[in-house]
FIKOLZA-1660 file (N, C-alpha, C; in steps of 0.1 Angstrom, whole numbers, plus 5000, padded with zeros to 4 digits):
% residues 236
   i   px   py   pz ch aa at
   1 8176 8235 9552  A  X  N
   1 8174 8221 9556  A  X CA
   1 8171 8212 9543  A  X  C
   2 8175 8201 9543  A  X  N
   2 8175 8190 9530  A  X CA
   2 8165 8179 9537  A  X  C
   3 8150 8179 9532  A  X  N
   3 8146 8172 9536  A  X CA
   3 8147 8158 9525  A  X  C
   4 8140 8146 9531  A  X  N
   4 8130 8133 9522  A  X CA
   4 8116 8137 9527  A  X  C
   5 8106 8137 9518  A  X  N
   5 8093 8132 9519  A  X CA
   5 8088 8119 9513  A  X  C
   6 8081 8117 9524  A  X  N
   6 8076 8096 9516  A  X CA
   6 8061 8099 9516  A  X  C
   7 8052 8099 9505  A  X  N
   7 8040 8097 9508  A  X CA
   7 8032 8082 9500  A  X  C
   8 8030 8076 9506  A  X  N
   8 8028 8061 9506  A  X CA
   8 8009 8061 9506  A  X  C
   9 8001 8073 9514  A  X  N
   9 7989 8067 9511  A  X CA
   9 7980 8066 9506  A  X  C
  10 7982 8067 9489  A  X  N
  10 7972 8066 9482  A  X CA
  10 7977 8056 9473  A  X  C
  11 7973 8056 9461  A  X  N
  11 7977 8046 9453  A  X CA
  11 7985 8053 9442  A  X  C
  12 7987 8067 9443  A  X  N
  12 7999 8073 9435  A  X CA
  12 8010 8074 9448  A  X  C
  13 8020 8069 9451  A  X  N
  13 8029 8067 9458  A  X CA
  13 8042 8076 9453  A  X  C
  14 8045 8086 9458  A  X  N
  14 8055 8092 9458  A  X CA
  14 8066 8098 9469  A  X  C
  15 8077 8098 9462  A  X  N
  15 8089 8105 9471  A  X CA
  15 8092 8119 9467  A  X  C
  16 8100 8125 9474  A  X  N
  16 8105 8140 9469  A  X CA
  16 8116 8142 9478  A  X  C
  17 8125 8151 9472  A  X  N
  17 8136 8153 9483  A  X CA
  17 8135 8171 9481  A  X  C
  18 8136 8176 9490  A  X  N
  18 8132 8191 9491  A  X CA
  18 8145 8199 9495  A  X  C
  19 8150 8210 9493  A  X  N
  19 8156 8221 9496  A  X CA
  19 8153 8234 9500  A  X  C
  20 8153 8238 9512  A  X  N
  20 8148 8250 9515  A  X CA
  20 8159 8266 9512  A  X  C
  21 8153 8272 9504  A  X  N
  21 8159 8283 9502  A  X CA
  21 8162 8294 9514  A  X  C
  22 8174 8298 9511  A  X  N
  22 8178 8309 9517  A  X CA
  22 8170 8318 9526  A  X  C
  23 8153 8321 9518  A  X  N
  23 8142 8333 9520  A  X CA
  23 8132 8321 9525  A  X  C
  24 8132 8309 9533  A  X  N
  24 8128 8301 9534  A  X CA
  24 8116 8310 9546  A  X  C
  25 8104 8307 9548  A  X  N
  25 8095 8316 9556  A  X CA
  25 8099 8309 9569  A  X  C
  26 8091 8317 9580  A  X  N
  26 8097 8308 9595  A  X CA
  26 8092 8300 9600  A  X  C
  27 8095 8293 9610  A  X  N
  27 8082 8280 9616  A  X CA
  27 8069 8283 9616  A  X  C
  28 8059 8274 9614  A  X  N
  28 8048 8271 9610  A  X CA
  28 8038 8283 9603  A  X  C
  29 8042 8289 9590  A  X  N
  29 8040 8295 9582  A  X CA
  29 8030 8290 9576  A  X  C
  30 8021 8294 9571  A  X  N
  30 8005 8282 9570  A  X CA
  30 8004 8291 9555  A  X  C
  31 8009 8299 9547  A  X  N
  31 8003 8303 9534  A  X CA
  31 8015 8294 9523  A  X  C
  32 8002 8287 9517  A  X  N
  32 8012 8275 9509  A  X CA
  32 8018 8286 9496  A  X  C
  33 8009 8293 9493  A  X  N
  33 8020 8306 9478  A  X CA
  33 8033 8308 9489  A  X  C
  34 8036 8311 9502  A  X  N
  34 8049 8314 9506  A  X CA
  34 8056 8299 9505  A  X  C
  35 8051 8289 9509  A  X  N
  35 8059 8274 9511  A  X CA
  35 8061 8269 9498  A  X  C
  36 8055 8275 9484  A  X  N
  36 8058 8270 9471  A  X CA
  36 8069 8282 9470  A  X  C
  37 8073 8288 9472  A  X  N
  37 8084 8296 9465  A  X CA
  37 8099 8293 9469  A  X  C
  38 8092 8290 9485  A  X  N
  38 8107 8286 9493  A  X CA
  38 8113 8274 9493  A  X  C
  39 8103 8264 9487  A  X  N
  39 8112 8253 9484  A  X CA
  39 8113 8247 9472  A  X  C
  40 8127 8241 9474  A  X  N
  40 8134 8237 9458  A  X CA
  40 8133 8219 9461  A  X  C
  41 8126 8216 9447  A  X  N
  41 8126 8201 9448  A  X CA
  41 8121 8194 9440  A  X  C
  42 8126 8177 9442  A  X  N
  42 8129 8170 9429  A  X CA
  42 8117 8160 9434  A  X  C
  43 8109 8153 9426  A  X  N
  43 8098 8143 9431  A  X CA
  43 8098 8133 9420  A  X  C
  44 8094 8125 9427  A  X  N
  44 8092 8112 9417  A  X CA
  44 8082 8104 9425  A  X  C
  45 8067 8101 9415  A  X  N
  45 8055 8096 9415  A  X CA
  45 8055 8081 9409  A  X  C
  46 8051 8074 9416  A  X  N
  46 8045 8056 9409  A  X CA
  46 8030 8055 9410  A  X  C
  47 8024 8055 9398  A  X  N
  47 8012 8053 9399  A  X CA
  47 8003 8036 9401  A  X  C
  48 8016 8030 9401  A  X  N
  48 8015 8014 9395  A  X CA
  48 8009 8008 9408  A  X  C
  49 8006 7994 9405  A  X  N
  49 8000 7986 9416  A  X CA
  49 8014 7988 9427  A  X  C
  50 8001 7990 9441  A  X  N
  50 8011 7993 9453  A  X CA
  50 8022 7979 9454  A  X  C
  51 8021 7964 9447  A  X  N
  51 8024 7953 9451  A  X CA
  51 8040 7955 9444  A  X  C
  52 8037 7966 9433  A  X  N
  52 8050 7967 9419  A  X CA
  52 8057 7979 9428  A  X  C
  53 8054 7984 9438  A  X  N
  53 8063 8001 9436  A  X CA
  53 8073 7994 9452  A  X  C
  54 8087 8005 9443  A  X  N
  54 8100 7996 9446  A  X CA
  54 8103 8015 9454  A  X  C
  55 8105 8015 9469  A  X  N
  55 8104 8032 9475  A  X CA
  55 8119 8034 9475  A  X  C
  56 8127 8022 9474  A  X  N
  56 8140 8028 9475  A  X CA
  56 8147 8030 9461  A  X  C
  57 8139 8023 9451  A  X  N
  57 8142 8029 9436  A  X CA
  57 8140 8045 9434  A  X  C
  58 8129 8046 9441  A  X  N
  58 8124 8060 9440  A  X CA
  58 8130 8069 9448  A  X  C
  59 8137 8067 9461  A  X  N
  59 8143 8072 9465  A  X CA
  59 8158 8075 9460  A  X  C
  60 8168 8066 9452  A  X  N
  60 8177 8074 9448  A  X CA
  60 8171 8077 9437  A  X  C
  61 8164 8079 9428  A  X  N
  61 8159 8085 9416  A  X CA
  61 8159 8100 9425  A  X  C
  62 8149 8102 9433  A  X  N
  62 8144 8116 9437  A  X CA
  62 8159 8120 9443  A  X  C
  63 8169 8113 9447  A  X  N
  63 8181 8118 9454  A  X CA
  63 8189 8121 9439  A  X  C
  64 8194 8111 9434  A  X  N
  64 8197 8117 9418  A  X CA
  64 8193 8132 9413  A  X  C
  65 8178 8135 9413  A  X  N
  65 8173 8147 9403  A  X CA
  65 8180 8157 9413  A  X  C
  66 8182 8155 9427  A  X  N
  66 8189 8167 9434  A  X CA
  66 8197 8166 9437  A  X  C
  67 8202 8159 9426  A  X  N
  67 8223 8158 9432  A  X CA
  67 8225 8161 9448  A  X  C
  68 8219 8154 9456  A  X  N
  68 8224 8152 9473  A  X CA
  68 8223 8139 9472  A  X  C
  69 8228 8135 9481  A  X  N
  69 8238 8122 9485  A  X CA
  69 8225 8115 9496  A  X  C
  70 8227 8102 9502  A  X  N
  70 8219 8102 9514  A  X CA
  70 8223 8106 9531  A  X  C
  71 8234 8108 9531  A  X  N
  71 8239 8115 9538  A  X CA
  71 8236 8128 9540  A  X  C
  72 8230 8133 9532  A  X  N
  72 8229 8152 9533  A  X CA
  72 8216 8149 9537  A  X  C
  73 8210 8142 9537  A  X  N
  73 8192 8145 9540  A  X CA
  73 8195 8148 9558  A  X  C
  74 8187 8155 9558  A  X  N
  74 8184 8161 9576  A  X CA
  74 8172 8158 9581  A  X  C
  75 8160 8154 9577  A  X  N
  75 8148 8153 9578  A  X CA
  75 8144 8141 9570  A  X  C
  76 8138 8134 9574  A  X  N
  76 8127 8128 9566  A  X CA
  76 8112 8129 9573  A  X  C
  77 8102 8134 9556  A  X  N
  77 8091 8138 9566  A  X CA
  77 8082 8128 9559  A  X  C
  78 8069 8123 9560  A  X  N
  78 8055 8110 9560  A  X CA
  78 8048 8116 9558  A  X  C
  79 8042 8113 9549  A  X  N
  79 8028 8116 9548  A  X CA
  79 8019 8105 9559  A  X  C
  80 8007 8110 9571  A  X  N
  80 8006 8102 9576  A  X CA
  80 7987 8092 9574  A  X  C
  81 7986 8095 9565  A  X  N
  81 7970 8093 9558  A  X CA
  81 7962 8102 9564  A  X  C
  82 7948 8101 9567  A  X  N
  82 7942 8089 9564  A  X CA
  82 7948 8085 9546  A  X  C
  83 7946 8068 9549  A  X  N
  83 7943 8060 9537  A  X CA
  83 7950 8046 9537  A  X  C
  84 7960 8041 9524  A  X  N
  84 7964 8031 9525  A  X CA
  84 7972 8023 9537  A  X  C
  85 7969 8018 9550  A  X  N
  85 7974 8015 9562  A  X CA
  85 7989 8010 9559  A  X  C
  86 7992 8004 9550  A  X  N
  86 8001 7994 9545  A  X CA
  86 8012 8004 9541  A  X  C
  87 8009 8012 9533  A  X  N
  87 8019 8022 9524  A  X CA
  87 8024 8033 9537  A  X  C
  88 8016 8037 9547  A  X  N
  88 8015 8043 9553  A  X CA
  88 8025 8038 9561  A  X  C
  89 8027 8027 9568  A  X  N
  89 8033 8016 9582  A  X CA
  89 8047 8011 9574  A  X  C
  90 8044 8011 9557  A  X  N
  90 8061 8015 9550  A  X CA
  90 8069 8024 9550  A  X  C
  91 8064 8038 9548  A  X  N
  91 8065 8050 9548  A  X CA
  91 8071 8053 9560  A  X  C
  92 8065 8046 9568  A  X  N
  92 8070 8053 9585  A  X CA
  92 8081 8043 9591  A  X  C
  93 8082 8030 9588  A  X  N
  93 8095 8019 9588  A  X CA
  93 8108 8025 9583  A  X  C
  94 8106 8030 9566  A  X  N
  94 8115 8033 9565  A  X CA
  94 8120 8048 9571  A  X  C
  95 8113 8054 9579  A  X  N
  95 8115 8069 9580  A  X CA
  95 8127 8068 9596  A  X  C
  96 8117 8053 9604  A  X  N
  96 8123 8050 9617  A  X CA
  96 8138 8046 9611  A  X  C
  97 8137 8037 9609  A  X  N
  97 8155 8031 9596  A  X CA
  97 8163 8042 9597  A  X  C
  98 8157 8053 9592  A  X  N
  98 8168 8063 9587  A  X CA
  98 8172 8071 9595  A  X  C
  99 8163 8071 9611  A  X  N
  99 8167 8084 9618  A  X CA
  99 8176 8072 9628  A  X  C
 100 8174 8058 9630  A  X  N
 100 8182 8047 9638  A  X CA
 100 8196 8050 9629  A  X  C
 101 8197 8049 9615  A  X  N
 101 8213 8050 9607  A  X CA
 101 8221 8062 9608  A  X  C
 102 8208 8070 9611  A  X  N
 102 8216 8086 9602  A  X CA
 102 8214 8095 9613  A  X  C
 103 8204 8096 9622  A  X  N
 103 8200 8101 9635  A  X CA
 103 8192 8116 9631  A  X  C
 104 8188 8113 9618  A  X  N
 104 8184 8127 9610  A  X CA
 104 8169 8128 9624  A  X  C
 105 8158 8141 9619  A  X  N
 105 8148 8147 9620  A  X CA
 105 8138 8140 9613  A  X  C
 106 8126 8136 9624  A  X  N
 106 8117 8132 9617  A  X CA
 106 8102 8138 9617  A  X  C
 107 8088 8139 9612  A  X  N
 107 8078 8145 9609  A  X CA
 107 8070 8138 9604  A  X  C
 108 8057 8142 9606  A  X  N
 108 8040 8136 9601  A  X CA
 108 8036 8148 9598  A  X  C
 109 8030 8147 9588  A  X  N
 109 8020 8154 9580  A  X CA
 109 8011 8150 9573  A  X  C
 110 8000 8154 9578  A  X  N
 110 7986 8148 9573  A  X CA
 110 7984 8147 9557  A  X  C
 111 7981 8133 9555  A  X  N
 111 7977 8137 9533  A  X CA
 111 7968 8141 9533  A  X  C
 112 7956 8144 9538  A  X  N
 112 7946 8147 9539  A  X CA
 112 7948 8166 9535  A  X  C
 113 7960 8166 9546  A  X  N
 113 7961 8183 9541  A  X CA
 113 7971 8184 9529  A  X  C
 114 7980 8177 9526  A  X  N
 114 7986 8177 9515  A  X CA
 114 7975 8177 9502  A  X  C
 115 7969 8168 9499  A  X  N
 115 7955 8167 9495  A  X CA
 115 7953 8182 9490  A  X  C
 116 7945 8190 9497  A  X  N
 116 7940 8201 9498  A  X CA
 116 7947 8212 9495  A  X  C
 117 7968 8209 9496  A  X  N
 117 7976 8215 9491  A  X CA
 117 7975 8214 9479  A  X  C
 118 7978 8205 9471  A  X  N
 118 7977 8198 9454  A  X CA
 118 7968 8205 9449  A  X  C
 119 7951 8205 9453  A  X  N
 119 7945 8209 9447  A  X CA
 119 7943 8228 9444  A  X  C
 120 7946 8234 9459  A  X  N
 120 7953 8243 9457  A  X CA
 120 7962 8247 9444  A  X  C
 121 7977 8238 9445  A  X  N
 121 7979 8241 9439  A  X CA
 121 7979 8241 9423  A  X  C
 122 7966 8232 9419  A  X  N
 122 7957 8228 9405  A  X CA
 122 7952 8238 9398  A  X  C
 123 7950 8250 9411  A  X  N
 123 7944 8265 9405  A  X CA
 123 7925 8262 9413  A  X  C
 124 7923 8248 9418  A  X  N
 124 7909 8249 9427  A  X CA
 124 7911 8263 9438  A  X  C
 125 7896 8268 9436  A  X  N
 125 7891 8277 9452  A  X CA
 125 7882 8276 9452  A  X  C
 126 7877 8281 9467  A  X  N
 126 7868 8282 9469  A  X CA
 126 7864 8266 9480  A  X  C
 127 7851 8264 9487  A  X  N
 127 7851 8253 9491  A  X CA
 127 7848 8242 9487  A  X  C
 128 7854 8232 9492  A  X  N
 128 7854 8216 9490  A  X CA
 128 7857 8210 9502  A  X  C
 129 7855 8200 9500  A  X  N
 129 7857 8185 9513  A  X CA
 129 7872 8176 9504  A  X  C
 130 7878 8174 9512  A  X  N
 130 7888 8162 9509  A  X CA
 130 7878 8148 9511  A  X  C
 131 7873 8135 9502  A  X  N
 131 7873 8125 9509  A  X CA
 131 7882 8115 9504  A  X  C
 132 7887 8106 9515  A  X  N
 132 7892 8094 9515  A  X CA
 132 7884 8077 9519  A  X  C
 133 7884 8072 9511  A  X  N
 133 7875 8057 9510  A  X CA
 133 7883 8054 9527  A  X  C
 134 7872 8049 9536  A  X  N
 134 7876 8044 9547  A  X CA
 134 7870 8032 9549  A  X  C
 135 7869 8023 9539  A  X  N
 135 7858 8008 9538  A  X CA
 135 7849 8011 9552  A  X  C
 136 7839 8002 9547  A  X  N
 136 7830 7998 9558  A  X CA
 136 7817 8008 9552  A  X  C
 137 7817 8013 9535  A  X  N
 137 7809 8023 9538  A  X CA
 137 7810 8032 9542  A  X  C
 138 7821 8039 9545  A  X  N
 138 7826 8050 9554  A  X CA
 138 7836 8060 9548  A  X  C
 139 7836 8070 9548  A  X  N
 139 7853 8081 9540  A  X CA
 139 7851 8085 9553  A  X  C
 140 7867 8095 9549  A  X  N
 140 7872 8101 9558  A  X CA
 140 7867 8115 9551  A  X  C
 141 7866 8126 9563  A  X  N
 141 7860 8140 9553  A  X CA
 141 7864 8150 9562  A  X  C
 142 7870 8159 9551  A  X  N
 142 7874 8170 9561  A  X CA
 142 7873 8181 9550  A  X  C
 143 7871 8193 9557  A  X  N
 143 7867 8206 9547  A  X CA
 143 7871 8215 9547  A  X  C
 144 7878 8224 9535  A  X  N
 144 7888 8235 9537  A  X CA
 144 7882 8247 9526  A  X  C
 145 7886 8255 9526  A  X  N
 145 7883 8268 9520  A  X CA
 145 7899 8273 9515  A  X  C
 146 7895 8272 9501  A  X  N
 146 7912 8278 9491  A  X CA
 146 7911 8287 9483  A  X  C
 147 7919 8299 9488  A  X  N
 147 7922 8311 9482  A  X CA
 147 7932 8317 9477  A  X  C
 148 7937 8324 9473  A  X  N
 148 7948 8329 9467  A  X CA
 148 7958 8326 9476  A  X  C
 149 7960 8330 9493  A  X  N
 149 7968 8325 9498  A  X CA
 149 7971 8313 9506  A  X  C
 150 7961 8303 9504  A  X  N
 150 7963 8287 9505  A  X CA
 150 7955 8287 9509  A  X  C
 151 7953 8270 9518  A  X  N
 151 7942 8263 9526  A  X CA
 151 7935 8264 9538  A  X  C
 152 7924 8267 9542  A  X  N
 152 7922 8268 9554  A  X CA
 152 7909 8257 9558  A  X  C
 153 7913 8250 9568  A  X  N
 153 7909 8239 9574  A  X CA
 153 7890 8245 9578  A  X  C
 154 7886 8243 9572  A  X  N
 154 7870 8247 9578  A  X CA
 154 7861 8232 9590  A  X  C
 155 7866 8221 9584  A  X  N
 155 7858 8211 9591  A  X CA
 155 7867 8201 9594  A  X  C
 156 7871 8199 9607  A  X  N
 156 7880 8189 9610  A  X CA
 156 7881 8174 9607  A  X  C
 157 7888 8165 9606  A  X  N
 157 7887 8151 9595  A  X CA
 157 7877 8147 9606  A  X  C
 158 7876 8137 9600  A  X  N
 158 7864 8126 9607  A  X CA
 158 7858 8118 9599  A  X  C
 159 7851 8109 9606  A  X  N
 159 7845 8094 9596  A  X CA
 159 7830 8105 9594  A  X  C
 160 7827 8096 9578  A  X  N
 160 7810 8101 9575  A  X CA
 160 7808 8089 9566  A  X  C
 161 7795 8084 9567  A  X  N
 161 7790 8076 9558  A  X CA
 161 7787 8077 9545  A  X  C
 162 7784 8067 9535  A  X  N
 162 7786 8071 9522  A  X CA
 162 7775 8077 9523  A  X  C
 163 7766 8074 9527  A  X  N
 163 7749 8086 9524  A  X CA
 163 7758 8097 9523  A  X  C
 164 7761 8101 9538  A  X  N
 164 7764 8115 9540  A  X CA
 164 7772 8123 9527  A  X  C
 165 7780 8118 9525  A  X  N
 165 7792 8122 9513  A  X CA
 165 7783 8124 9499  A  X  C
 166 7773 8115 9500  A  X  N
 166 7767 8111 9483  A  X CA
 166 7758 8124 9485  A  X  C
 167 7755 8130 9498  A  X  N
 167 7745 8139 9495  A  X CA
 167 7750 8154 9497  A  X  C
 168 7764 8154 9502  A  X  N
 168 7772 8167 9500  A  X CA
 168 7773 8168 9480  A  X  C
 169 7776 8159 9476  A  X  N
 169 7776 8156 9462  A  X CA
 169 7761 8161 9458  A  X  C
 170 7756 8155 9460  A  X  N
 170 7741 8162 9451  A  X CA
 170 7731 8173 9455  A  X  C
 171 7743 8180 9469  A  X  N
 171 7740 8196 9475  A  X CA
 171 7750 8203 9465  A  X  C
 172 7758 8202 9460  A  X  N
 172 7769 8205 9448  A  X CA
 172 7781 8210 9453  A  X  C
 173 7785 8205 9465  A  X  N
 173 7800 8210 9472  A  X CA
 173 7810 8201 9461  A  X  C
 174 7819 8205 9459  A  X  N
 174 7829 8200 9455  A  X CA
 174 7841 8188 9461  A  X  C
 175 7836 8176 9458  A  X  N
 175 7849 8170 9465  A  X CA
 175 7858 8161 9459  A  X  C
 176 7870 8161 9464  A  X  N
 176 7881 8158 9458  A  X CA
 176 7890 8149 9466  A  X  C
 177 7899 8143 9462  A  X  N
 177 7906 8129 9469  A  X CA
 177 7911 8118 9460  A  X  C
 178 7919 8109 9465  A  X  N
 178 7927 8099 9455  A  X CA
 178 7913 8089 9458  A  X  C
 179 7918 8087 9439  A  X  N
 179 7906 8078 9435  A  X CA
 179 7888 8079 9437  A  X  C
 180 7886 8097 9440  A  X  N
 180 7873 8098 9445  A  X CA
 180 7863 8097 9437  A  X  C
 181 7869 8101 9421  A  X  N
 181 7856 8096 9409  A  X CA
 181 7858 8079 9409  A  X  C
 182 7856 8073 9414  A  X  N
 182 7855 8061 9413  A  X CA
 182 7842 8056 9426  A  X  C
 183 7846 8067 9433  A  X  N
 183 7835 8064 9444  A  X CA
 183 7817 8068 9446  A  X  C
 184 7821 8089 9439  A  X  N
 184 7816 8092 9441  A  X CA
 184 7809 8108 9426  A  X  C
 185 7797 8105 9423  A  X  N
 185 7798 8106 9409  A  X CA
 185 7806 8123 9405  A  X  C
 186 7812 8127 9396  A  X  N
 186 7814 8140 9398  A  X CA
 186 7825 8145 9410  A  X  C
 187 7830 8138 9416  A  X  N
 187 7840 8138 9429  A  X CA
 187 7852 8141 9416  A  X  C
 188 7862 8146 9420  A  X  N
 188 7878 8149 9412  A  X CA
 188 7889 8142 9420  A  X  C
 189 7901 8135 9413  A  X  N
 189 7904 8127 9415  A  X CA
 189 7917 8135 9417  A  X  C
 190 7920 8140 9432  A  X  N
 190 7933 8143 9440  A  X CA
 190 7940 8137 9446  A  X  C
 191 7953 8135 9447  A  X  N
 191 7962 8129 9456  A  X CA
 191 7972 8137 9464  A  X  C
 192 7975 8130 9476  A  X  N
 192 7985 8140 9480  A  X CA
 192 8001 8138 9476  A  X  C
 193 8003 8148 9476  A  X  N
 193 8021 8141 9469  A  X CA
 193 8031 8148 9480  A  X  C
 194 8042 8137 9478  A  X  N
 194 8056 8139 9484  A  X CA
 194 8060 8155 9486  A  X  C
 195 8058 8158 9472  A  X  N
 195 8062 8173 9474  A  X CA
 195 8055 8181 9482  A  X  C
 196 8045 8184 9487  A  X  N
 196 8038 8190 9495  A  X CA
 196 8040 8183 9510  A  X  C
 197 8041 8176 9512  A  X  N
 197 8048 8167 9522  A  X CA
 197 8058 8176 9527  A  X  C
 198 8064 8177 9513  A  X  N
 198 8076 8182 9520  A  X CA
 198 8075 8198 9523  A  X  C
 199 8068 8205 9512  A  X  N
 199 8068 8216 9523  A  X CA
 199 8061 8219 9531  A  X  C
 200 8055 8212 9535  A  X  N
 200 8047 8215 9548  A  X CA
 200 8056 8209 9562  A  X  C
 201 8063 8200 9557  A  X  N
 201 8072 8196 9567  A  X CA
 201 8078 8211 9571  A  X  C
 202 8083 8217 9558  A  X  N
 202 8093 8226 9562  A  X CA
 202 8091 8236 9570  A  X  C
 203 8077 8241 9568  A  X  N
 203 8071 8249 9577  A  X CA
 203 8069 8243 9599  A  X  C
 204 8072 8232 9597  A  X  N
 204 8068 8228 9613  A  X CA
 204 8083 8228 9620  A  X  C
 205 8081 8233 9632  A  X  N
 205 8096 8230 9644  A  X CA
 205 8091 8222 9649  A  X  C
 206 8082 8215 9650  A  X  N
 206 8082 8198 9657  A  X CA
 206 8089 8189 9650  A  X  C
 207 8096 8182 9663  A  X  N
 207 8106 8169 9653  A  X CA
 207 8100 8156 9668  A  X  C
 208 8095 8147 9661  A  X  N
 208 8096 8137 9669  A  X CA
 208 8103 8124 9666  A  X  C
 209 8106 8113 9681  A  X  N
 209 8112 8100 9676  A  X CA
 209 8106 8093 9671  A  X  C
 210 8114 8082 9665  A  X  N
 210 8107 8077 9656  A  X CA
 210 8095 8064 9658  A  X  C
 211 8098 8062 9671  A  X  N
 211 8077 8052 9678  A  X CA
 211 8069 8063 9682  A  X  C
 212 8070 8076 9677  A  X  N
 212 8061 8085 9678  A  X CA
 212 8055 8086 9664  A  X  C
 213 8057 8081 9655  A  X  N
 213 8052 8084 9643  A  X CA
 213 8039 8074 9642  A  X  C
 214 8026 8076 9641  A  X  N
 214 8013 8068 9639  A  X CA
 214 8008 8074 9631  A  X  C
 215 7998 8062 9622  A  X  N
 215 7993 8065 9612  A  X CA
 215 7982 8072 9611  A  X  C
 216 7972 8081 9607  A  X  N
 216 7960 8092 9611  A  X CA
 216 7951 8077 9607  A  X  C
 217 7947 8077 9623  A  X  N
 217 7935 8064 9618  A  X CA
 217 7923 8065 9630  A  X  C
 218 7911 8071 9624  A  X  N
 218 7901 8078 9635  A  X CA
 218 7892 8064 9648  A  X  C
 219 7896 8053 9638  A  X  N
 219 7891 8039 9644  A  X CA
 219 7895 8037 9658  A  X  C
 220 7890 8035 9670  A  X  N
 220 7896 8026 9679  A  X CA
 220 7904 8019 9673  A  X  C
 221 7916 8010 9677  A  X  N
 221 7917 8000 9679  A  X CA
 221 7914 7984 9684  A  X  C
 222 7910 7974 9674  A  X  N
 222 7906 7962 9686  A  X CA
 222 7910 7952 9681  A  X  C
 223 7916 7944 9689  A  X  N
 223 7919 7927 9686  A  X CA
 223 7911 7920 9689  A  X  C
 224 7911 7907 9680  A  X  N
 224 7898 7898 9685  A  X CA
 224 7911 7886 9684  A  X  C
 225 7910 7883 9703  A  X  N
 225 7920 7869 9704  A  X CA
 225 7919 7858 9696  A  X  C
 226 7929 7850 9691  A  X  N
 226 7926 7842 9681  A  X CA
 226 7923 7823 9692  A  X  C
 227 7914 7819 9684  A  X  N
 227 7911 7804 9691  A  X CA
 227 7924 7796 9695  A  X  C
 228 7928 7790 9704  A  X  N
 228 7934 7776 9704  A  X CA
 228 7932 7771 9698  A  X  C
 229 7946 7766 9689  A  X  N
 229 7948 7757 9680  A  X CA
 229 7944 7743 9681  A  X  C
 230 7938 7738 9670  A  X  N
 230 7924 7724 9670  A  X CA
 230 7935 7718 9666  A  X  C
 231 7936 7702 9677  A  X  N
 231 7943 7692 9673  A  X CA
 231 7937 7686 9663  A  X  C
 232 7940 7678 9655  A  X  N
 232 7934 7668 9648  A  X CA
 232 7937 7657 9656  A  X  C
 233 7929 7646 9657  A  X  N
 233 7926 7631 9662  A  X CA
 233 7937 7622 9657  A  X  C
 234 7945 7623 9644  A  X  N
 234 7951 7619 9637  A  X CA
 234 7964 7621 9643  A  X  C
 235 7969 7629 9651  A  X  N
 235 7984 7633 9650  A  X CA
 235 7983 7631 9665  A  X  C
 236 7975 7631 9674  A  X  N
 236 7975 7626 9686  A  X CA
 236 7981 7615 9695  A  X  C
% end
């Protein structure tokens, strides 16, 4: 299978277009040393202001480095955050676009575990927390254990406040995330990328439509109705 991966939620924005080999492992094969061997693939990263990054430049760039066409893609898979709402609600626009044109296969995949892929694959083990900045004073935190044969999910995502996070830090767990030394002192500064997107895609036999795709966001939702519009006295 010829996938696209779009990962939109952090502020390194990247694409990748993936190729699964031959000895490709079978659905949902969870050791990422097997999902690094089995897939073949071309990525392209923008680290630039999210306002400057252009996804369909990057998209035939990443279709270029693997000589496929956009026609050959069969999948496109999302990174689905937590994080940037905006990159995220692009990511997934254009993913809906493509399965409406092309009628390809679509997928969500958490950054948060991509995340924990990366660093994985950095040569980190042992445990750490992923966090992601969730304003309000709040990250997202979720905890995995990495060993020679990949990631394993130890603490499911969830909101924690900055105390909380600042004092995992000065118990000396290790945490890591896009743009986390900025937040938190000694934190390492991980992103999740396309490429890992995409193999983790490759690993899942879920395919869903494309108003099934939502962004990982632990918030309720809530609207606050907006006032009736104030005449002025003047135009009356």
């Amino acid at each position: 299978m010829k996938i696209l991966a779009l990962e939109f939620s952090s502020s390194h924005r990247s694409v990748a277009v993936a190729v699964l080999e031959p000895h490709a492992p079978p659905a949902r094969a969870t050791r990422l040393a097997e999902l690094h061997r089995a897939v073949r693939l071309s990525e392209v990263i923008d680290a630039s202001r999210a306002s400057t990054v252009q996804p369909f430049r990057m998209i035939e760039e990443a279709l270029r480095q693997a000589e496929l066409d956009r026609n050959q893609i069969e999948c496109v898979a999302v990174g689905l955050g937590p994080g940037s709402y905006t990159g995220i609600r692009a990511a997934i626009a254009i993913a809906q676009g493509w399965q409406l044109a092309r009628g390809v296969k679509l997928t969500g995949v958490s950054s948060v575990l991509a995340t924990a892929a990366n660093a994985w694959d950095s040569g980190l083990r042992g445990r750490c927390s992923v966090i992601v900045d969730a304003q309000r004073n709040e990250f997202y935190l979720a905890g995995y254990e990495l060993d020679e044969a990949g990631a394993t999910e130890t603490e499911p995502l969830r909101l924690a406040s900055a105390e909380e996070v600042n004092r995992l830090a000065e118990a000396g767990r290790v945490l890591i995330g896009p743009d986390a030394h900025a937040y938190i002192t000694n934190a390492r500064a991980v992103y999740p990328s396309a490429a890992w997107i995409a193999r983790l895609a490759a690993a899942q036999a879920e395919f869903v439509p494309g108003e099934k795709l939502e962004p990982i966001y632990l918030r309720e939702t809530s609207f606050v109705k907006a006032p009736p519009p104030r005449i002025r006295p003047d135009t009356e």
